[in-house]
The first five atom37 places (N, CA, C, CB, O) and aatype in JSON, in Angstrom:
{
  "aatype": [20, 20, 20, 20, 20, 20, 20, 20, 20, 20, 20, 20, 20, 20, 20, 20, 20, 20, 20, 20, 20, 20, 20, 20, 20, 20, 20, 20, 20, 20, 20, 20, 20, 20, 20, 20, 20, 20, 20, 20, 20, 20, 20, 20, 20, 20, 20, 20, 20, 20, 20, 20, 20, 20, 20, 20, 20, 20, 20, 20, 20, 20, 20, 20, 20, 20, 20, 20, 20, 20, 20, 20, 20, 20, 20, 20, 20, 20, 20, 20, 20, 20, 20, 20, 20, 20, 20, 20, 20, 20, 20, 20, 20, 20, 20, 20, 20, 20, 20, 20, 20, 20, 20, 20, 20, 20, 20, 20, 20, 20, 20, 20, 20, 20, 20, 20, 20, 20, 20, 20, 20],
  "atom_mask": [
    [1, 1, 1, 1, 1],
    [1, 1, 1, 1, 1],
    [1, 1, 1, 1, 1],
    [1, 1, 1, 1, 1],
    [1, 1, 1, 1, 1],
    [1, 1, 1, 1, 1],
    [1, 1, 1, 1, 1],
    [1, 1, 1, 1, 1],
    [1, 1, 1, 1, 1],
    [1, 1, 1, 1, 1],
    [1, 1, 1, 1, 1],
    [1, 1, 1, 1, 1],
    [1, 1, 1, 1, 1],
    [1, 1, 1, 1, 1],
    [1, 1, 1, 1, 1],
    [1, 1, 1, 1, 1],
    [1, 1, 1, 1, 1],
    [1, 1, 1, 1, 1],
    [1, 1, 1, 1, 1],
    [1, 1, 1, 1, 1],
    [1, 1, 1, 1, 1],
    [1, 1, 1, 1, 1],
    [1, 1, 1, 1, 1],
    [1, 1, 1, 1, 1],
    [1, 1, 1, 1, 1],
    [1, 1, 1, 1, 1],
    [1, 1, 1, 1, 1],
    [1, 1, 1, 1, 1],
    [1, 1, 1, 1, 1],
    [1, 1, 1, 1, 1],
    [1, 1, 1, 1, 1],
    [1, 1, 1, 1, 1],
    [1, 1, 1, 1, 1],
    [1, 1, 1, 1, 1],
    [1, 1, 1, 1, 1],
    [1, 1, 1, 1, 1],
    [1, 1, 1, 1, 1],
    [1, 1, 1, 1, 1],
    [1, 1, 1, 1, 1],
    [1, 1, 1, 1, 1],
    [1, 1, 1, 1, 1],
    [1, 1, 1, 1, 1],
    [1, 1, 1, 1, 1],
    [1, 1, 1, 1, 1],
    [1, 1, 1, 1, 1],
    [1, 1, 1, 1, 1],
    [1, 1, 1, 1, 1],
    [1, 1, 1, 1, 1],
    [1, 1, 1, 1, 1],
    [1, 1, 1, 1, 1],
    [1, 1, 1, 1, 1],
    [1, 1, 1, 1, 1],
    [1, 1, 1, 1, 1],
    [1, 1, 1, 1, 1],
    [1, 1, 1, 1, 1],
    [1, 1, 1, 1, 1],
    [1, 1, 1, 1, 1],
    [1, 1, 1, 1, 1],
    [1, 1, 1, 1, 1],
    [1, 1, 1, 1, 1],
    [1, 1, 1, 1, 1],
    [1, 1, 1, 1, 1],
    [1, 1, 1, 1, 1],
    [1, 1, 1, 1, 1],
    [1, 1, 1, 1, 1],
    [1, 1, 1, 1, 1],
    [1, 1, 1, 1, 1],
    [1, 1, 1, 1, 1],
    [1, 1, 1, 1, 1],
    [1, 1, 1, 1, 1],
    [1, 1, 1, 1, 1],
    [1, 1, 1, 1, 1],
    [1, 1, 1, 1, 1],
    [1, 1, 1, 1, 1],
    [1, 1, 1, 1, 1],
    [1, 1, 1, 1, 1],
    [1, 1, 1, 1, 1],
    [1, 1, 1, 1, 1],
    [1, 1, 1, 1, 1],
    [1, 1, 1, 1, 1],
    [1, 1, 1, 1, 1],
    [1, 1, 1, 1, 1],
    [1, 1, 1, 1, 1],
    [1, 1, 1, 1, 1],
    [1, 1, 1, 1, 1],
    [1, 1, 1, 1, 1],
    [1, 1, 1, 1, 1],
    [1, 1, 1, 1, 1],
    [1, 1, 1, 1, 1],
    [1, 1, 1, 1, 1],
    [1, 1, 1, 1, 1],
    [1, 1, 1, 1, 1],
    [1, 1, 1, 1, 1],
    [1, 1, 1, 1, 1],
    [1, 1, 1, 1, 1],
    [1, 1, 1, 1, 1],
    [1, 1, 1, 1, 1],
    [1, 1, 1, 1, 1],
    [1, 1, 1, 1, 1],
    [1, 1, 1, 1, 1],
    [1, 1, 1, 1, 1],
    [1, 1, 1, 1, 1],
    [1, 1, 1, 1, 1],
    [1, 1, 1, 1, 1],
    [1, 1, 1, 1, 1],
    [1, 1, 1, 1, 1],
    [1, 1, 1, 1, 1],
    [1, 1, 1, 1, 1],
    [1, 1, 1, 1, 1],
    [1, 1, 1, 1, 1],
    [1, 1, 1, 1, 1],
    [1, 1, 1, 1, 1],
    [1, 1, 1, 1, 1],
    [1, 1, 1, 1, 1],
    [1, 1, 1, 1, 1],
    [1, 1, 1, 1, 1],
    [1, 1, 1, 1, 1],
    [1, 1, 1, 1, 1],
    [1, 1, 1, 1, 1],
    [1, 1, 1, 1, 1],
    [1, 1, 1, 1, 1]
  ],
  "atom_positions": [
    [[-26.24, 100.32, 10.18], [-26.85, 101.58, 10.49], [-28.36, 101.43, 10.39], [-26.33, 102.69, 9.58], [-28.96, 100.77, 9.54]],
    [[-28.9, 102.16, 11.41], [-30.22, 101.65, 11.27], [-31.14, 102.86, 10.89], [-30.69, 100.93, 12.61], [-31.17, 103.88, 11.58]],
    [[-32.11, 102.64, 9.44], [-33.23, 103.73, 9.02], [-33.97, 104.48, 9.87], [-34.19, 103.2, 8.36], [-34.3, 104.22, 11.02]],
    [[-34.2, 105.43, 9.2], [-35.71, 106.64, 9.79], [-36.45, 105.76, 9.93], [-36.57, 107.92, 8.74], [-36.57, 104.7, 9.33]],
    [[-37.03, 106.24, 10.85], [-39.18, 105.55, 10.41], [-39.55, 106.6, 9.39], [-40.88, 105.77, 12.16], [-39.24, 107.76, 9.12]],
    [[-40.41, 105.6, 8.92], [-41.35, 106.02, 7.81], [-41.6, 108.02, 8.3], [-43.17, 104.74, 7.94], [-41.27, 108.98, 7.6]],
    [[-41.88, 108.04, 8.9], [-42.69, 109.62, 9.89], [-41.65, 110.5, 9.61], [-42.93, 109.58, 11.98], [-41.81, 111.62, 9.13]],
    [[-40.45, 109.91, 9.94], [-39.08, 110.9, 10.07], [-37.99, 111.4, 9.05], [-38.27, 110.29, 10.93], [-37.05, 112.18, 9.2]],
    [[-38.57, 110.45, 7.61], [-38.0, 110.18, 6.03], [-38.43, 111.11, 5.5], [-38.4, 108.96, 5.18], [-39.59, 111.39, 5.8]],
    [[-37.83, 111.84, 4.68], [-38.11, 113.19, 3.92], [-39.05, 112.59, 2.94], [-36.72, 114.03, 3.19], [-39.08, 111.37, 3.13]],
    [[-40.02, 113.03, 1.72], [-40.56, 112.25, 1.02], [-39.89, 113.01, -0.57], [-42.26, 112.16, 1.41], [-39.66, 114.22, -0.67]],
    [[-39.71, 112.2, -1.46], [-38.98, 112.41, -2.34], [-39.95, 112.72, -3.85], [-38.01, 111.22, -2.26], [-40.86, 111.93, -4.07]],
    [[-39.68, 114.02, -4.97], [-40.39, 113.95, -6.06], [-39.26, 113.97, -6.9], [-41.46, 114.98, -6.25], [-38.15, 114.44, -6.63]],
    [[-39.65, 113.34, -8.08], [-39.35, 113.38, -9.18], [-39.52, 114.54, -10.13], [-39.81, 112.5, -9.49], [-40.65, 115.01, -10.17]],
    [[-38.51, 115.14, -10.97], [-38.76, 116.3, -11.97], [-38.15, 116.12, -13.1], [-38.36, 117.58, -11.54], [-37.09, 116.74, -13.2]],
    [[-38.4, 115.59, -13.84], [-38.42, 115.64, -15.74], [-38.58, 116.79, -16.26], [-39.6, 114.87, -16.53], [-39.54, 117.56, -16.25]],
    [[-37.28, 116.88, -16.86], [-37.34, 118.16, -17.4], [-36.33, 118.39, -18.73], [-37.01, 119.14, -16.23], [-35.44, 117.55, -18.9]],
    [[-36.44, 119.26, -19.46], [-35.71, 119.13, -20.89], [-34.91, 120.47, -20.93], [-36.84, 118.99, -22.31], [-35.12, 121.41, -20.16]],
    [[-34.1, 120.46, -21.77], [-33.28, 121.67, -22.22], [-32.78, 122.26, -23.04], [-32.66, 121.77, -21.95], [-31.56, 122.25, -23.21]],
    [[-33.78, 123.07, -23.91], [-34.1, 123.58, -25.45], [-32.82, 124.59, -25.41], [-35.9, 124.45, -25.77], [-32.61, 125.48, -24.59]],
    [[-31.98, 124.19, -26.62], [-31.32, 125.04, -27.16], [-29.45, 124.73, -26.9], [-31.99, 126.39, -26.57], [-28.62, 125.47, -27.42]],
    [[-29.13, 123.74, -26.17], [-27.93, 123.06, -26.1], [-27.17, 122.59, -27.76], [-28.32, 121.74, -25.12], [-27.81, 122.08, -28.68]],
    [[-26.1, 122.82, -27.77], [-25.63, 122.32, -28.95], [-24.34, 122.01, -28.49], [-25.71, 123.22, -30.16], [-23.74, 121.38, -29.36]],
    [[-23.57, 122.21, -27.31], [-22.38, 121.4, -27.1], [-22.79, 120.34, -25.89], [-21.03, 122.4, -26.69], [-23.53, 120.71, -24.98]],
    [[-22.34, 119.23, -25.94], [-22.82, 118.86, -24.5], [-22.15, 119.16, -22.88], [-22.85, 117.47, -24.63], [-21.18, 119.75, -22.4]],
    [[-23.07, 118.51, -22.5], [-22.86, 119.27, -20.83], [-23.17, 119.06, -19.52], [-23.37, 120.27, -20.69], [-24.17, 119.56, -19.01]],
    [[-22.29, 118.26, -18.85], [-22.17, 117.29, -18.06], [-23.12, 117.85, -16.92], [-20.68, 116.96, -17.72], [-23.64, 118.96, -16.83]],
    [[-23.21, 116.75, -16.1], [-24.75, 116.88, -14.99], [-24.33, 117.74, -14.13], [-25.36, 115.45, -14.03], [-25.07, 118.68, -13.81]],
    [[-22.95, 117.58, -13.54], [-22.43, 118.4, -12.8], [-22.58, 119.77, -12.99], [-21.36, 118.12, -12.77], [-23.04, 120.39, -12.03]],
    [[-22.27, 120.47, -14.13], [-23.07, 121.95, -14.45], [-24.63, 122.14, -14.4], [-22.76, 122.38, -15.91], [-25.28, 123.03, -13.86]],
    [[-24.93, 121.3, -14.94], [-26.5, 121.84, -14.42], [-26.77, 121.98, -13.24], [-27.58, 121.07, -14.72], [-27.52, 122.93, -13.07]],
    [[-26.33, 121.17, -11.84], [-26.1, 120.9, -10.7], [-25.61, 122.48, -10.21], [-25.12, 119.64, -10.6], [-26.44, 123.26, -9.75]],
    [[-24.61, 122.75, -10.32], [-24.12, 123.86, -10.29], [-24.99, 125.25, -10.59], [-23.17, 123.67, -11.08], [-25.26, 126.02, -9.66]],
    [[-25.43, 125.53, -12.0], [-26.64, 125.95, -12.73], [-27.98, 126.31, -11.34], [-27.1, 124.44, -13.96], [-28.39, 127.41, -10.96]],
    [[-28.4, 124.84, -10.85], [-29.52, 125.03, -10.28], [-29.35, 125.54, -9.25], [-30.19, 124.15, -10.17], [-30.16, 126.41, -8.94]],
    [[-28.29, 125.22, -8.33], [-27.59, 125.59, -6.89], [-27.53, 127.1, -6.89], [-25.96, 124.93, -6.68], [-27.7, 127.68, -5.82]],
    [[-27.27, 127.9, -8.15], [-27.08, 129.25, -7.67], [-28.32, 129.39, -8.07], [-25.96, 130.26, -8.18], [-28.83, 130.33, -7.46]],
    [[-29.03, 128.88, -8.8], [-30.63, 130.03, -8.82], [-31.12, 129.71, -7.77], [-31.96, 129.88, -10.03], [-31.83, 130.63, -7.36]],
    [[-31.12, 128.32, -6.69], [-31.54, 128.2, -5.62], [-30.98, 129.12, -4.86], [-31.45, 127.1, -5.24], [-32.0, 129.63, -4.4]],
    [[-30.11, 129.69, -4.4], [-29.51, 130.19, -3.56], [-29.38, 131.71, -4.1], [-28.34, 129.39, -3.3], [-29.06, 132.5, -3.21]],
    [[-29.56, 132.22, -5.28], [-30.01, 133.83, -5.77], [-31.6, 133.93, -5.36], [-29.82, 134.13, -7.73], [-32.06, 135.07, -5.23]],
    [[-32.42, 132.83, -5.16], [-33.91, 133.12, -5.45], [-34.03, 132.58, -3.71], [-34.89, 132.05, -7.04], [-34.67, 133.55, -3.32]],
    [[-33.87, 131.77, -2.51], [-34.09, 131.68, -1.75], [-33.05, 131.55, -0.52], [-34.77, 131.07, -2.05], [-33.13, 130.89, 0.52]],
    [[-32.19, 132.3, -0.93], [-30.71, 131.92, 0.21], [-30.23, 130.96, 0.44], [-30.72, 132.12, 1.45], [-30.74, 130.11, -0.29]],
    [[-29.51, 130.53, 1.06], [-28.96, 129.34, 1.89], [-29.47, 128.53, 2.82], [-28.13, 129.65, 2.48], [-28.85, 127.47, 2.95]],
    [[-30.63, 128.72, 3.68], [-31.52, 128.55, 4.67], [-32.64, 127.89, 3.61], [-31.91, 130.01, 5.57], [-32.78, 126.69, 3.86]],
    [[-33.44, 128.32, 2.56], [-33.88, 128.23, 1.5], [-33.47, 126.96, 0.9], [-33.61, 129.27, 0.87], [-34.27, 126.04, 0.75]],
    [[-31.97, 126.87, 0.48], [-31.65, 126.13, -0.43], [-31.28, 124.68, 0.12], [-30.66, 126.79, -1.13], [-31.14, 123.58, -0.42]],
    [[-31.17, 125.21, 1.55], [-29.99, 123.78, 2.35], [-31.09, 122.93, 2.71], [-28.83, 124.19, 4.09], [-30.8, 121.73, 2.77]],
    [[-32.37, 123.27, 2.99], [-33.22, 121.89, 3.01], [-34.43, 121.63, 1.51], [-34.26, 121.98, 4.68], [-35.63, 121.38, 1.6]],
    [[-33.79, 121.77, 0.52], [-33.99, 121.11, -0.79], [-33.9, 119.63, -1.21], [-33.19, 121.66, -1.51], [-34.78, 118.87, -1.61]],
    [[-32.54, 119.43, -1.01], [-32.35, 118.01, -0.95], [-32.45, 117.68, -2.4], [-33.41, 117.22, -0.01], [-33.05, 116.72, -2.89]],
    [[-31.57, 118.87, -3.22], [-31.34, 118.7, -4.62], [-30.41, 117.48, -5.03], [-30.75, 119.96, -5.11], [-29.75, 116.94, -4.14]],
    [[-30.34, 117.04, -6.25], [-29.92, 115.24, -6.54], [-29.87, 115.72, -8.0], [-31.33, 113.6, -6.1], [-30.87, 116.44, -8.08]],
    [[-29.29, 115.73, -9.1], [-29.57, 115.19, -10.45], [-29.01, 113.92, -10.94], [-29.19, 116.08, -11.33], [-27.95, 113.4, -11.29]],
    [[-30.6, 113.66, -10.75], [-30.13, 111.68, -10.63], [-29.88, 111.9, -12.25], [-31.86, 109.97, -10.03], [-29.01, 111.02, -12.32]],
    [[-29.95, 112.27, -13.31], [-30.14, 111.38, -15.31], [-29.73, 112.78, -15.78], [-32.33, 110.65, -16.25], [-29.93, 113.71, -15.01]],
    [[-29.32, 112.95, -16.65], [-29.04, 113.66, -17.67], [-28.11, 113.47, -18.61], [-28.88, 114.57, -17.33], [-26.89, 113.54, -18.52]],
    [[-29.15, 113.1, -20.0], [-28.22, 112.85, -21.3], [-27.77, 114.01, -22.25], [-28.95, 111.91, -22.22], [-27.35, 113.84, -23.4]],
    [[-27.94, 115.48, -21.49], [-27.41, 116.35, -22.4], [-28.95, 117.28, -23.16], [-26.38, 115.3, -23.59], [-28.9, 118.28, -23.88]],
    [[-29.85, 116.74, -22.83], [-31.06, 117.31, -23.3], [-32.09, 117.03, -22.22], [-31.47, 116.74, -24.69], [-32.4, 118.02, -21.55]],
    [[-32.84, 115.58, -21.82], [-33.47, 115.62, -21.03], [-32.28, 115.01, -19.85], [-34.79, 114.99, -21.4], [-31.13, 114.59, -19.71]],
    [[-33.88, 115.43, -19.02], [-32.69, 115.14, -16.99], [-33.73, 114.85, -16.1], [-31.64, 117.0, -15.95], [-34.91, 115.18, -16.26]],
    [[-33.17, 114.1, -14.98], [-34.41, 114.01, -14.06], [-33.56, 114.66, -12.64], [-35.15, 112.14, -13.88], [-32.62, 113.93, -12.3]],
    [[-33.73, 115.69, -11.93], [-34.33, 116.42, -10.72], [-35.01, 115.84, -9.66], [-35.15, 117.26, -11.09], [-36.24, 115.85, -9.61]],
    [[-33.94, 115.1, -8.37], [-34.62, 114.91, -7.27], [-34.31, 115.96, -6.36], [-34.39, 113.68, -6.76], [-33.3, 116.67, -6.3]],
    [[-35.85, 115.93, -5.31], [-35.72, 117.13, -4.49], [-36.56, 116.51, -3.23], [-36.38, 118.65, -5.25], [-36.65, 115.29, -3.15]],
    [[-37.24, 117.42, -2.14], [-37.8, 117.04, -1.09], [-39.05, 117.49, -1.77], [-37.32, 117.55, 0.29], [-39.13, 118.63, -2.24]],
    [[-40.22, 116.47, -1.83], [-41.76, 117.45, -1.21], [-42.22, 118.81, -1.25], [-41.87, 117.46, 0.12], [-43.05, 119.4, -1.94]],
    [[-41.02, 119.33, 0.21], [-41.22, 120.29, 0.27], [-40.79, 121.59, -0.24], [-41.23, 120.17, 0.97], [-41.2, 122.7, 0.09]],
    [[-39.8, 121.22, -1.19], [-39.34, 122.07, -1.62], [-39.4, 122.13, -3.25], [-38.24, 122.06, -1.03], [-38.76, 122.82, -4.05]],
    [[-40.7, 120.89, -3.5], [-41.06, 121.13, -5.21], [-41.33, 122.02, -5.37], [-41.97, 120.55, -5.94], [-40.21, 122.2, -5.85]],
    [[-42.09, 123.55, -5.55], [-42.67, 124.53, -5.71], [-41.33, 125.09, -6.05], [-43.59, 125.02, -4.65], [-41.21, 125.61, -7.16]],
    [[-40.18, 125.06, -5.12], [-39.07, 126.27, -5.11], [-37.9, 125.5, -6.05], [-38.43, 126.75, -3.27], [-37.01, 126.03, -6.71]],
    [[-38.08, 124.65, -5.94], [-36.68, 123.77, -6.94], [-37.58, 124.0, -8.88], [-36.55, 121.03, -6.18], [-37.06, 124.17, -9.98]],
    [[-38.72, 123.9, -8.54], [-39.36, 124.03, -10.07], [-39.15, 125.51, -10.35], [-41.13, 123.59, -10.21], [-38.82, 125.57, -11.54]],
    [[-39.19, 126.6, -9.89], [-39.11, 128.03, -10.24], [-37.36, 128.18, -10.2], [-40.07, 129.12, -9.02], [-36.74, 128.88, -11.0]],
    [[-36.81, 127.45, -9.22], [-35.21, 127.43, -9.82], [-34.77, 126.68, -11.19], [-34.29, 126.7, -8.72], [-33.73, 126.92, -11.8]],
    [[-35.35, 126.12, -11.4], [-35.08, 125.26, -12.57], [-35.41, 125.65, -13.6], [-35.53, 124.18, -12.59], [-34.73, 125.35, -14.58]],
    [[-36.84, 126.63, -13.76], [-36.84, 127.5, -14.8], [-36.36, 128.86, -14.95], [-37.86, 127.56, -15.07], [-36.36, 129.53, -15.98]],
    [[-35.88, 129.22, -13.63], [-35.12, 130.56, -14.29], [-33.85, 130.46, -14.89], [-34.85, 131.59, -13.3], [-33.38, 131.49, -15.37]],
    [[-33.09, 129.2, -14.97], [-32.26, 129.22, -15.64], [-31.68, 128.9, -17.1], [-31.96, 128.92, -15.08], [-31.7, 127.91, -17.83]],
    [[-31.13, 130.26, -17.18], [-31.19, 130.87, -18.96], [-29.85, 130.97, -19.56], [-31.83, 132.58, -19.16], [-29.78, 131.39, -20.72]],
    [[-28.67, 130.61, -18.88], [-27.53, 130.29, -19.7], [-27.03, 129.22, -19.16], [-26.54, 131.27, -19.84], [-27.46, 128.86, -18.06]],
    [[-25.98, 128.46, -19.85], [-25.61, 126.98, -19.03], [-24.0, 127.25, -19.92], [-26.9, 125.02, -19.52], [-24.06, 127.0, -21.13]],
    [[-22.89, 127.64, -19.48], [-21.58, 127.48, -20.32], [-21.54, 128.32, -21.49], [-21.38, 126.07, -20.82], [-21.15, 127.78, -22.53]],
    [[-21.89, 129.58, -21.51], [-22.33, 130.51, -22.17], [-23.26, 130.63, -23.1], [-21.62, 130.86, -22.5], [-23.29, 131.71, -23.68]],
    [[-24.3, 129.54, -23.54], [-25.37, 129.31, -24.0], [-26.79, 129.81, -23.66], [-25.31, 128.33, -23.94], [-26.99, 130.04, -22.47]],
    [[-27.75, 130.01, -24.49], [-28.83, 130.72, -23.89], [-29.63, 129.26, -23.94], [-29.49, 132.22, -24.77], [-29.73, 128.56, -24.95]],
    [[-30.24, 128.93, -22.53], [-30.97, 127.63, -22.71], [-32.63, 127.71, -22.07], [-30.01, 126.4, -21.87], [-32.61, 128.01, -20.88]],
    [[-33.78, 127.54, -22.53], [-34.79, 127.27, -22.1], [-34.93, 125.94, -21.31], [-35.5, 127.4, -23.03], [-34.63, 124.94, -21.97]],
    [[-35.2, 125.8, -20.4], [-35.53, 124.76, -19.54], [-36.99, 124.49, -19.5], [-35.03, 125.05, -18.23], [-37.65, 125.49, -19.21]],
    [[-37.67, 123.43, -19.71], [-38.99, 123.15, -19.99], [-39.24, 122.2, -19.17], [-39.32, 122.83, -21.29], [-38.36, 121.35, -19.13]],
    [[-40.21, 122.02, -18.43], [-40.82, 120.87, -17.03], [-41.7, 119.94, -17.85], [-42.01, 121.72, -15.53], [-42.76, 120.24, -18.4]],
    [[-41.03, 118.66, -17.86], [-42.38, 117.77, -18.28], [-43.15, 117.0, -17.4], [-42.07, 116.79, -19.2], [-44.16, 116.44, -17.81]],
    [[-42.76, 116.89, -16.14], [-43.48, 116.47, -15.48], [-43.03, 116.43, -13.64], [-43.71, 115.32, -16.22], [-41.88, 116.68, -13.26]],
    [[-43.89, 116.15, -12.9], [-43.38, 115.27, -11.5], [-43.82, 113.94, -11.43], [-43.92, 115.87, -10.13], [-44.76, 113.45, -12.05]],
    [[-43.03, 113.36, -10.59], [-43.37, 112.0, -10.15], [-43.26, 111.68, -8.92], [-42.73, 111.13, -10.7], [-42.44, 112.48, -8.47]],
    [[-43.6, 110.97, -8.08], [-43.21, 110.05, -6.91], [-42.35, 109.42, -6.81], [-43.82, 109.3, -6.62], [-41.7, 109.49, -5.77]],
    [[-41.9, 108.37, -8.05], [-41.23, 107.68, -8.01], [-40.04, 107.92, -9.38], [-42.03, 106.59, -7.83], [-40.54, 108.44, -10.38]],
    [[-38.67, 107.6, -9.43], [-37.95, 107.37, -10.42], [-38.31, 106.86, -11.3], [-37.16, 106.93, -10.24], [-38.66, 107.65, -12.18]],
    [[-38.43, 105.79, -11.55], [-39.23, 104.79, -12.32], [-40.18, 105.2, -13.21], [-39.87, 103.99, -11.54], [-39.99, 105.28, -14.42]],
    [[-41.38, 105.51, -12.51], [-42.84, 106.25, -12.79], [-42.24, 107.72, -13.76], [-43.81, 106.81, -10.92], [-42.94, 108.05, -14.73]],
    [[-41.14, 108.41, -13.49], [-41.46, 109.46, -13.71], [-40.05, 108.82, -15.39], [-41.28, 110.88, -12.19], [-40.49, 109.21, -16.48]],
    [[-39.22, 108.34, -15.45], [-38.82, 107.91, -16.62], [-39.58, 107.29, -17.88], [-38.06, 107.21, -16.28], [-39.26, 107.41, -19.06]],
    [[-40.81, 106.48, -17.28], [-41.84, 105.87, -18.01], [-42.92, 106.91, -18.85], [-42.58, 105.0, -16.96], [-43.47, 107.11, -19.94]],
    [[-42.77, 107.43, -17.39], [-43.89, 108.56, -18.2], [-43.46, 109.79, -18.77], [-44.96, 109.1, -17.27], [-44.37, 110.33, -19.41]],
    [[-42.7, 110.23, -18.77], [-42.44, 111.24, -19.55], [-41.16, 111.43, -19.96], [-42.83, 112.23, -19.05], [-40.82, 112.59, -20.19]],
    [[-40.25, 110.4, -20.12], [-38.67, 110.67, -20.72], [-38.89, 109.5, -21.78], [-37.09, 110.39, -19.44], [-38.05, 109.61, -22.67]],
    [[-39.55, 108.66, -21.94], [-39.58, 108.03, -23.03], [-40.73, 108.59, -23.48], [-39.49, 106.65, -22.97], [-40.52, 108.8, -24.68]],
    [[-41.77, 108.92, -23.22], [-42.62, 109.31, -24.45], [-41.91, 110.65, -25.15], [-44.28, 109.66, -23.95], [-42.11, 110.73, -26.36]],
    [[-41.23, 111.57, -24.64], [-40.78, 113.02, -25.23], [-39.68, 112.31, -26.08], [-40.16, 114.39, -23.98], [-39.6, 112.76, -27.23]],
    [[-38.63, 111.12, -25.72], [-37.66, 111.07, -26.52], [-38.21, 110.31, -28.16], [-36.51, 110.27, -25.65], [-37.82, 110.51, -29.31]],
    [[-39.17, 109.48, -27.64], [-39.77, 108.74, -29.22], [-40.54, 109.53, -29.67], [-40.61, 107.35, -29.27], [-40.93, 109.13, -30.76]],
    [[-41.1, 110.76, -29.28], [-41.98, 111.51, -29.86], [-41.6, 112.21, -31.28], [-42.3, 112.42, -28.89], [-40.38, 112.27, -31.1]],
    [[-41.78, 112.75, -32.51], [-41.27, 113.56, -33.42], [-41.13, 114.99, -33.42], [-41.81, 113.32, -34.31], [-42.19, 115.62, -33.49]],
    [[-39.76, 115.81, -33.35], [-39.88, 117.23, -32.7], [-40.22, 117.76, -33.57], [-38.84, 117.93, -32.09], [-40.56, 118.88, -33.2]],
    [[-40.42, 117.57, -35.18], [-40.6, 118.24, -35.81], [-42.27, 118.27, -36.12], [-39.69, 118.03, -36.65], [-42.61, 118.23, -37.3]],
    [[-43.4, 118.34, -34.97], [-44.43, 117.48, -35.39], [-45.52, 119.03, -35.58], [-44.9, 115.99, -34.05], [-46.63, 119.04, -35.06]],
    [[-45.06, 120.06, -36.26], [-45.64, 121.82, -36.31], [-45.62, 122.48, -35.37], [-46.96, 122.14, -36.6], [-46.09, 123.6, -35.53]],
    [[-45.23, 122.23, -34.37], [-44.94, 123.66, -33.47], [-44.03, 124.07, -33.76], [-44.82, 123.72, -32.1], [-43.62, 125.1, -33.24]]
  ]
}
């Protein structure tokens, strides 16, 4: 099968992001689920269908969020409105974007996981 050109390839971001307040765990597939309806309560179906939502990582606390380009702005405001996950009340917190997978695990899923949570906030 033969690739897009470069011109015709969607361009892809990275979203690191965490999830304050989990105490049972909770497979990727629900969050997946989770994000799909705030996409689709907050921008319809037309809205949601060229997203090009992915949850590539999630260990139950942090996760990484692939999407299109064009639809970072609207996948990041879906991602924080969501406030229960399996009857839990959960804060969702953005640590970062990236370009790349890689780039965006380096930089901000290992520094938040070695970091100390208890460090006064």
């Amino acid at each position: 099968m033969k690739r897009l050109p470069p011109s015709l390839r969607h361009r892809k971001r990275y979203i690191a992001f965490r999830l304050i307040g989990l105490s049972n765990p909770v497979e990727r597939k629900e969050i997946a689920l989770k994000l799909m309806d705030s996409m689709l309560s907050l921008f319809g179906e037309v809205g949601s269908s060229h997203a090009g939502i992915w949850i590539e990582y999630f260990d139950g606390e942090y996760g990484i969020v692939r999407c299109y380009n064009e639809a970072l702005e609207k996948v990041k405001i879906a991602l924080t409105l969501i406030n229960e996950i399996q009857g839990e009340r959960v804060l969702p917190l953005i640590l970062g974007v990236s370009g790349t997978i890689r780039k965006c695990k380096t930089k901000y899923m290992e520094v938040f996981k070695d970091a100390n949570t208890t460090d006064g906030l």
